[in-house]
N, C-alpha and C positions, 0 to 999 in steps of 0.2 A: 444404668448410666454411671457415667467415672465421678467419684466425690469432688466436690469442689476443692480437698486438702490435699489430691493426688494432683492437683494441675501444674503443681510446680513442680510435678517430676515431666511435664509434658509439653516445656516452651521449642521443645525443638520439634519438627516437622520431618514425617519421611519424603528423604529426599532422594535423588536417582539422578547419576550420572551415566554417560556410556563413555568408553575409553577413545573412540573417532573423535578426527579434530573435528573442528565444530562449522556445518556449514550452513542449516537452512533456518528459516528465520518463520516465526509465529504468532506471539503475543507482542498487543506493547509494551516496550519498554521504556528506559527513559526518554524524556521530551525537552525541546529548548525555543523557549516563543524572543523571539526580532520584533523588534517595532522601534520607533524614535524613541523610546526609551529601555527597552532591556534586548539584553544579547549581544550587546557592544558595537549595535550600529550607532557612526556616526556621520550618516549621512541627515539631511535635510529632509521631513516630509513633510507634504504641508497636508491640510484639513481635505480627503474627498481623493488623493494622488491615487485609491485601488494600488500601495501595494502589494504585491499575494495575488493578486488576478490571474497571476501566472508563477510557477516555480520549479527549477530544473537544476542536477545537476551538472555541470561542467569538466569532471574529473581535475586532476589538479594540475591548474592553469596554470598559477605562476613556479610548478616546481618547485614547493616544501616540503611535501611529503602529506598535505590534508589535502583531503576535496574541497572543490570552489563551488559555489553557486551562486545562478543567474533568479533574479526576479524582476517579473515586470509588475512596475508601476503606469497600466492604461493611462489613466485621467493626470499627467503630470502634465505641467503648463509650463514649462521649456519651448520656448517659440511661441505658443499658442495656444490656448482654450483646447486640454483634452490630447495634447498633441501623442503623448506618452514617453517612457522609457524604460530601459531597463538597468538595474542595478547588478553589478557585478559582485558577490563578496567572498573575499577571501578569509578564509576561513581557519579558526584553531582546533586544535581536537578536540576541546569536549562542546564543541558546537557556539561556542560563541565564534561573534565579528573579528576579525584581526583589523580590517581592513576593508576599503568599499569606490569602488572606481562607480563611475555613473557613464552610459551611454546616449545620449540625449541630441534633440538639435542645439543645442547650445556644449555639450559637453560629449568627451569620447574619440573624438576624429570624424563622428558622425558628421558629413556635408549639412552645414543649415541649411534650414528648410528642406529638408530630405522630408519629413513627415510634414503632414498638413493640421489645422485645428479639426479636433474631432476624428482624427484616424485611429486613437487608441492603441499606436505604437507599442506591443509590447504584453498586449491581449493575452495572448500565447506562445510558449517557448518549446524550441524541441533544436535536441546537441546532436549534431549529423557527425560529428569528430575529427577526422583530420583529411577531406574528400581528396586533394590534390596532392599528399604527401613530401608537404613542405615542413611537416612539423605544428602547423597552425591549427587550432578547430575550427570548426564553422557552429555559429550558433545563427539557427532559425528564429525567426521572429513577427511575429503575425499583427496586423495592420488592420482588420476588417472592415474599417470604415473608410479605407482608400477609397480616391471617387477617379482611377483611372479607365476610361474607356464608360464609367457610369457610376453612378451617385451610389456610393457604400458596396460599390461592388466586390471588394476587399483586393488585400497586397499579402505575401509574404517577400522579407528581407533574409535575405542569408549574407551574415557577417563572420570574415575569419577576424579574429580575435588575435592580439597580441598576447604576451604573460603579464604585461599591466592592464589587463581589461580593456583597450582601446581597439577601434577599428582599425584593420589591416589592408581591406579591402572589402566592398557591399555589393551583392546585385540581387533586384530586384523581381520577383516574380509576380505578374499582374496581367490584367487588358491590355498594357500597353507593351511588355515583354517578357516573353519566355516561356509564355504559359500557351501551348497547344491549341486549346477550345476558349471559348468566348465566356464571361459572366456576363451578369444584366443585373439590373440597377435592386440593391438590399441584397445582394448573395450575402454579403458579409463573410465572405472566403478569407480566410484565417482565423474564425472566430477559433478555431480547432483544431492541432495538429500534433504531429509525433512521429517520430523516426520511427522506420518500420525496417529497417539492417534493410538485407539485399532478399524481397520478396520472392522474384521469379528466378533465382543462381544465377545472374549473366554475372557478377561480380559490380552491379551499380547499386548504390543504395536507392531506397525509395524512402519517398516523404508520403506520410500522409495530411492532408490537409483536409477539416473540414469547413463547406457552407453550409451553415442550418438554417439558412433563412430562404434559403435557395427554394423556387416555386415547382419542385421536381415531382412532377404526376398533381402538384396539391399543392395550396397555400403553405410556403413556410415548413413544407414535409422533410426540407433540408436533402444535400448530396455532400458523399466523401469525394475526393479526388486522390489518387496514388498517383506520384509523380517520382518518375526513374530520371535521378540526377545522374549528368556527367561530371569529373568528376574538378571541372569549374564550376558547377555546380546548375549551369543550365539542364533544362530539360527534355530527357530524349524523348520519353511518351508518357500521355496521359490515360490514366485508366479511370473513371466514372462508375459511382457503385449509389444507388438512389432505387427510386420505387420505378419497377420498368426496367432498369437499367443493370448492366453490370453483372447479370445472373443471380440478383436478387428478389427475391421474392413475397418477402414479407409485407406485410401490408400496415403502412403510416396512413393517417391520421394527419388534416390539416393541423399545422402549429405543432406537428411531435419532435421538429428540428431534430433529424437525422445527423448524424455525425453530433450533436451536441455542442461542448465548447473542449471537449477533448476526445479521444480516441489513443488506442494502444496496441504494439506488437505483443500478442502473448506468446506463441511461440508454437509448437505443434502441437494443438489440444488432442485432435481427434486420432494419431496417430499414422498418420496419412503419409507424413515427410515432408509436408508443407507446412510452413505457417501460418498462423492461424492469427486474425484482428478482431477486437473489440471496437465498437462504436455505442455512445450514448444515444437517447432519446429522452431529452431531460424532461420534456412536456408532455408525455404519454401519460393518458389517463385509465389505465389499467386500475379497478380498483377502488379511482378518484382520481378528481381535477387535479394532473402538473405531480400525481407520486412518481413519477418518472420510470425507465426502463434501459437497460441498455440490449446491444447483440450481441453473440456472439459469430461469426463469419466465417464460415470453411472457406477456403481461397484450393484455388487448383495453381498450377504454376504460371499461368497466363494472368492472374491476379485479378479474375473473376469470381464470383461466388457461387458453391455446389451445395451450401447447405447454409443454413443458420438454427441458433436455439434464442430466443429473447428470454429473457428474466426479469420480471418485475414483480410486483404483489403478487400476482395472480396466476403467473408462469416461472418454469423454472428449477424451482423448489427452494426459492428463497423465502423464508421465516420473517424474516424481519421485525415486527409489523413495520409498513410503513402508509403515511397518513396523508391525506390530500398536501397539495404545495411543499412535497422534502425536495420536489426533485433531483431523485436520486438517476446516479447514472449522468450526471452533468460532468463529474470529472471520470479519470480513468487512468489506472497505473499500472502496469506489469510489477506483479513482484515473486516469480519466478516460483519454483515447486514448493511450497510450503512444508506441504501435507509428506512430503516426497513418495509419492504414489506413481510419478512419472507424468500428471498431468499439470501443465501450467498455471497457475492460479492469478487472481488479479482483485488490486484494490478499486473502490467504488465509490465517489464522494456521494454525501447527502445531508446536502448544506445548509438546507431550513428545515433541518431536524429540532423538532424541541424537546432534546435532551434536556430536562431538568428546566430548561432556561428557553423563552422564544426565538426560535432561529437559532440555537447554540449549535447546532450540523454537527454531524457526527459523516464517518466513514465504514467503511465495513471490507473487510478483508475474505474474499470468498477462495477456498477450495473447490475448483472443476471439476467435473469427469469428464470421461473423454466427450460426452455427447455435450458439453458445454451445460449441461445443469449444474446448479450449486450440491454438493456433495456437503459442506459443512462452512458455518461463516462465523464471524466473531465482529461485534460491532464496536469500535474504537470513537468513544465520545468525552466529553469534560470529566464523566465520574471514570474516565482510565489514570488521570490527570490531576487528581485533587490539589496536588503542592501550586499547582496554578493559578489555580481560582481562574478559569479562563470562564469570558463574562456570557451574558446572553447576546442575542446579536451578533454573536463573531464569526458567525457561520463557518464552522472549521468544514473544509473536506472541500470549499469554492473552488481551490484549484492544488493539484496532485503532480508530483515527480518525483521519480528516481533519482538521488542524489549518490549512494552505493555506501560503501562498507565506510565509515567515518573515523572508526575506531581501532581497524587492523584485526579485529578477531570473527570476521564472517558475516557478522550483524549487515544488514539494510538498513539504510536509512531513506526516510521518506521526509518531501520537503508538502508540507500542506501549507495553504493558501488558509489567511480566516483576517477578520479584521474591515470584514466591508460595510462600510458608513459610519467606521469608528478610527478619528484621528485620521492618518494617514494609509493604515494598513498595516495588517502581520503576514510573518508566518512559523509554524511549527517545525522544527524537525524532530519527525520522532524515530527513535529506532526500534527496529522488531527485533526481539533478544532472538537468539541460538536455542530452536529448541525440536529441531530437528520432529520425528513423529512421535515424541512423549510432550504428556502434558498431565499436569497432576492438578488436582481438587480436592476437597473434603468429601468425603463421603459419611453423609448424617451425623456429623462432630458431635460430640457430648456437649449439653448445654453446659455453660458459662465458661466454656474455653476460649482462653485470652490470649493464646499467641497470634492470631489472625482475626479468627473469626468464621461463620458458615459461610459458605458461598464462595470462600476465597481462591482464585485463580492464581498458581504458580508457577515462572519461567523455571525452566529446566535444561540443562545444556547438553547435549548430547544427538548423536546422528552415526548411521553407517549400515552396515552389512550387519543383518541378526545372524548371521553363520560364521564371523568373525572377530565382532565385538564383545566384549564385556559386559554385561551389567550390574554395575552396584547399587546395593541398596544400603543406606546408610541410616537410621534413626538416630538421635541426639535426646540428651537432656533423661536418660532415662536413670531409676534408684542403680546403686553399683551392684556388683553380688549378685547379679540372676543371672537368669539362663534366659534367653530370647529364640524365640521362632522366626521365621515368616514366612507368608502361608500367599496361595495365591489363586484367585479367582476367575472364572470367567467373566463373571459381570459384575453389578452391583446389588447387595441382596441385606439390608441392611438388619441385623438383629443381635436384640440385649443376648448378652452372654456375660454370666461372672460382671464386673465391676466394670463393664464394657460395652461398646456396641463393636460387632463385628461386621464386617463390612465387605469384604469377596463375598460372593455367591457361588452355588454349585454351581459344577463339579469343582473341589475343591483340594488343591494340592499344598500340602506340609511340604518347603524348602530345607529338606536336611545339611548337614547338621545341627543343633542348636550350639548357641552363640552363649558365650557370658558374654555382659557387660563389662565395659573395663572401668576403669580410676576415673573415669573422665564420663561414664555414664554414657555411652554409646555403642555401639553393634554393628558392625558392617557385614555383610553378605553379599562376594561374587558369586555369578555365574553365567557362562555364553548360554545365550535363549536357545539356542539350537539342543540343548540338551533337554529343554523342555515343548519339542514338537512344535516351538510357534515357527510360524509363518508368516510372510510377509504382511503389514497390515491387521493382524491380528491384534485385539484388543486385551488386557490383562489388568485386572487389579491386586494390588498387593497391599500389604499389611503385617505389620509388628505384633508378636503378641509375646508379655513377659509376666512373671509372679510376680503378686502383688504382694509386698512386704507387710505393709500393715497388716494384711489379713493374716501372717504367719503362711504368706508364699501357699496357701490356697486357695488364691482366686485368681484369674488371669485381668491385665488391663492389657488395653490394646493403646497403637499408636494411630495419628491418623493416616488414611489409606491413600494410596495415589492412583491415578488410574494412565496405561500405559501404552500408547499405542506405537509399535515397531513397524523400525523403518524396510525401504526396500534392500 
């Protein structure tokens, strides 16, 4: 093991850059929580409003140059008991409020009395973009306690937007128009929805909208609906995907509320050249009562299903754990190739998670393969968060959107919903740092090392082609005057060596040449991976190794290791 008196040649971490700009996104990184008191909203909420029931980006509506976002506040009593709305906020770069228009029956442009008491205006949000190419966007907006044509048979609104947040023009999709097939009384049609781009290439987008209350084969078994907008946004055809229905075949469970309270276009999982959707089952008891589940959905280009893979506890090959009542798989987010493997990946709320705290919900960001199992996941909760203090109860991960790149260097940002029964409502934006297919860790650190800590997870910035990029490997903080290695592993194979643990595993490759240290106690070492036989996806760990002065430059210490996985 390293002396406790060496540690302060050892506050710097190896670290690794690649020389590609920077484009996929991985771990979390920084977070910014909204609420009636921080993040510089200055809107109005009151006690019970469910803001964060819903949360989406908007891209940047009024033309400053930041993204905007939309959230709904359900339970907002504007008009009425529950009536809802949705907050508009214009936004600064490092994620604070600039600014907050309100869509409501009392405020917006919104026609009063447009929404009724108890419709929960605002449930669910999904940005269809600029359908008529007027320059306008449309923001979708979901209602599922409409009682048109039957008591909560649900509505969604599609509203184009001005650049000060106000309505430009609304219409309405329900029992009473636009909607192809019939509901019947508690579908709750809009509890669920999301832009799905243009599913079958005719050049129409499609919406997906789910009802999970909907009585489809089974109490409460819940149905999605695809709806191909024109491009006023009425409806050309309906497509139905439930148990029985749609070329689905999986088998629900009364109460497993199909479609969930969201649903997502991932993109082409399985490689087919179609894309590919996610839908929840928040109340699937796989495992236990309400741990939830989601699908994934092969689509053919007629936007039927030819396959599916479910993932919950017990399928999948999700880790997790997760415990009766998370339900997980209630929200649902595209967040594009992580892993950059080629297949799409997607985020997943699970909102009465007790991380640490009761109900504190946590998310989880999964890696796909193409057969839609989990491949690798990462779970994002209050302990990613500490400067927070984010409370128990807040159930972060209630509801998930795409909000996009906030900061101009490739990052994602993600807007999460948390905050329900507390105050008025939150929500988080967090962003996933650039870190392309490396991801570095400790591997078995010398005890009482103090610049981190074991366990410790690192962003790292870097992505591209292993046959044309660079990689550097950089240590810091080390005595001046030696001569430095670094050495490189296939795996991890942790053993004392010298005044050290050494930490690659056979087979085991010497990076020539050695390096001195400079005036400043650090060592850098390029080279393109291609000269070291990796391949795509290949895993690698690396490591510093330098003379130990104390000892009269007889013993080796080591630096800590990173472990490295290359992109496609």
């Amino acid at each position: 093991m390293l002396r406790a008196s060496l540690f302060s040649f050892l506050l710097g971490t190896l670290l690794l850059t690649l020389s590609a700009p920077l484009q996929a996104q991985c771990l979390p990184g920084g977070a910014q929580r909204i609420d009636s008191n921080v993040g510089g909203f200055g809107g109005l909420l009151e006690n019970g409003d469910r803001f964060g029931r819903s949360v989406i980006g908007l891209g940047d509506l009024d033309q400053d140059g930041v993204l905007d976002v939309a959230v709904g506040a359900r339970s907002d009593d504007d008009g009425g008991i529950d009536c809802g709305a949705v907050w508009i906020l214009f936004m600064n770069a490092d994620k604070t409020v600039r600014d907050e228009a309100k869509i409501s029956n009392l405020f917006g442009n919104l026609p009063a009395g447009t929404v009724s008491a108890g419709d929960f205006f605002g449930y669910t949000l999904a940005m269809l973009g600029d359908l008529d190419g007027d320059g306008m966007p449309t923001l979708a907006v979901g209602a599922p306690n409409d009682d048109d044509g039957a008591g909560n048979a649900g509505a969604v609104y599609l509203l184009e937007l001005t650049q000060a947040g106000a309505v430009a023009s609304m219409l309405k999709i329900s029992n009473a128009a636009n909607l192809p097939g019939n509901l019947s009384t508690g579908d709750s049609f809009g509890m669920g929805m999301a832009a799905m781009g243009d599913l079958d290439g005719d050049g129409n987008v499609e919406l997906g909208v789910a009802a999970p209350l909907a009585d489809q084969g089974g109490m409460n078994k819940g149905r999605l609906h695809l709806l191909s907008l024109a491009n006023d946004g009425s409806v050309l055809q309906e497509r139905r995907i439930g148990q029985g229905i749609g070329g689905f075949s999986g088998i629900l469970d009364a109460q497993d509320q199909f479609g969930g309270r969201a649903l997502c276009s991932l993109g082409d999982v399985n490689g087919d050249g179609t894309t590919d959707i996610a839908a929840g089952a928040f109340r699937d008891d796989d495992g236990g009562a309400d741990r939830g589940a989601f699908y994934v959905l092969f689509l053919n280009p007629s936007m039927t299903v030819i396959g599916h893979q479910k993932i919950s506890g017990t399928q999948g090959g999700l880790v997790g754990p997760l415990e009766d009542g998370d339900l997980f798989g209630m929200t649902l987010a595209p967040i594009g190739d992580i892993n950059y493997d080629g297949v799409p990946d997607v985020a997943v709320g699970n909102n009465l998670d007790d991380v640490g705290l009761p109900d504190a919900g946590s998310l989880f960001l999964l890696s796909l393969t193409p057969q839609g199992t989990v491949l690798e996941e990462v779970r994002v909760d209050r302990n990613s968060f500490p400067g927070l203090n984010m409370p128990g109860g807040d159930r972060f991960g209630r509801s998930l959107g795409v909000v996009g790149d906030m900061t101009g260097d490739g990052s994602l940002t993600l807007g999460v919903g948390a905050g329900a029964g507390q105050g008025g409502g939150a929500i988080y934006l967090i962003t996933l740092d650039d870190c392309g297919c490396v991801t570095t860790r400790y591997c078995s650190p010398p005890t009482g090392n103090s610049a981190t800590g074991a366990g410790a997870i690192f962003d790292v910035a870097g992505t591209g082609s292993i046959t044309q990029d660079t990689l550097t490997l950089t240590t810091n903080g080390l005595p001046t005057g030696q001569f430095a290695l670094f050495f490189m592993g296939h795996g991890t194979q942790p053993v004392t060596v010298g005044n050290g643990i050494l930490c690659p595993g056979a087979p085991l490759l010497r990076i020539l040449p050695a390096l001195a240290t400079g005036a400043t106690g650090s060592v850098t070492r390029d080279f393109h991976p291609s000269s070291l036989a990796l391949q795509p996806g290949d895993t690698r760990v690396f490591q510093c190794w330098y003379r130990d002065p104390a000892a009269g430059g007889s013993m080796f210490n080591f630096s800590d290791a990173v472990e490295v996985r290359f992109c496609r």
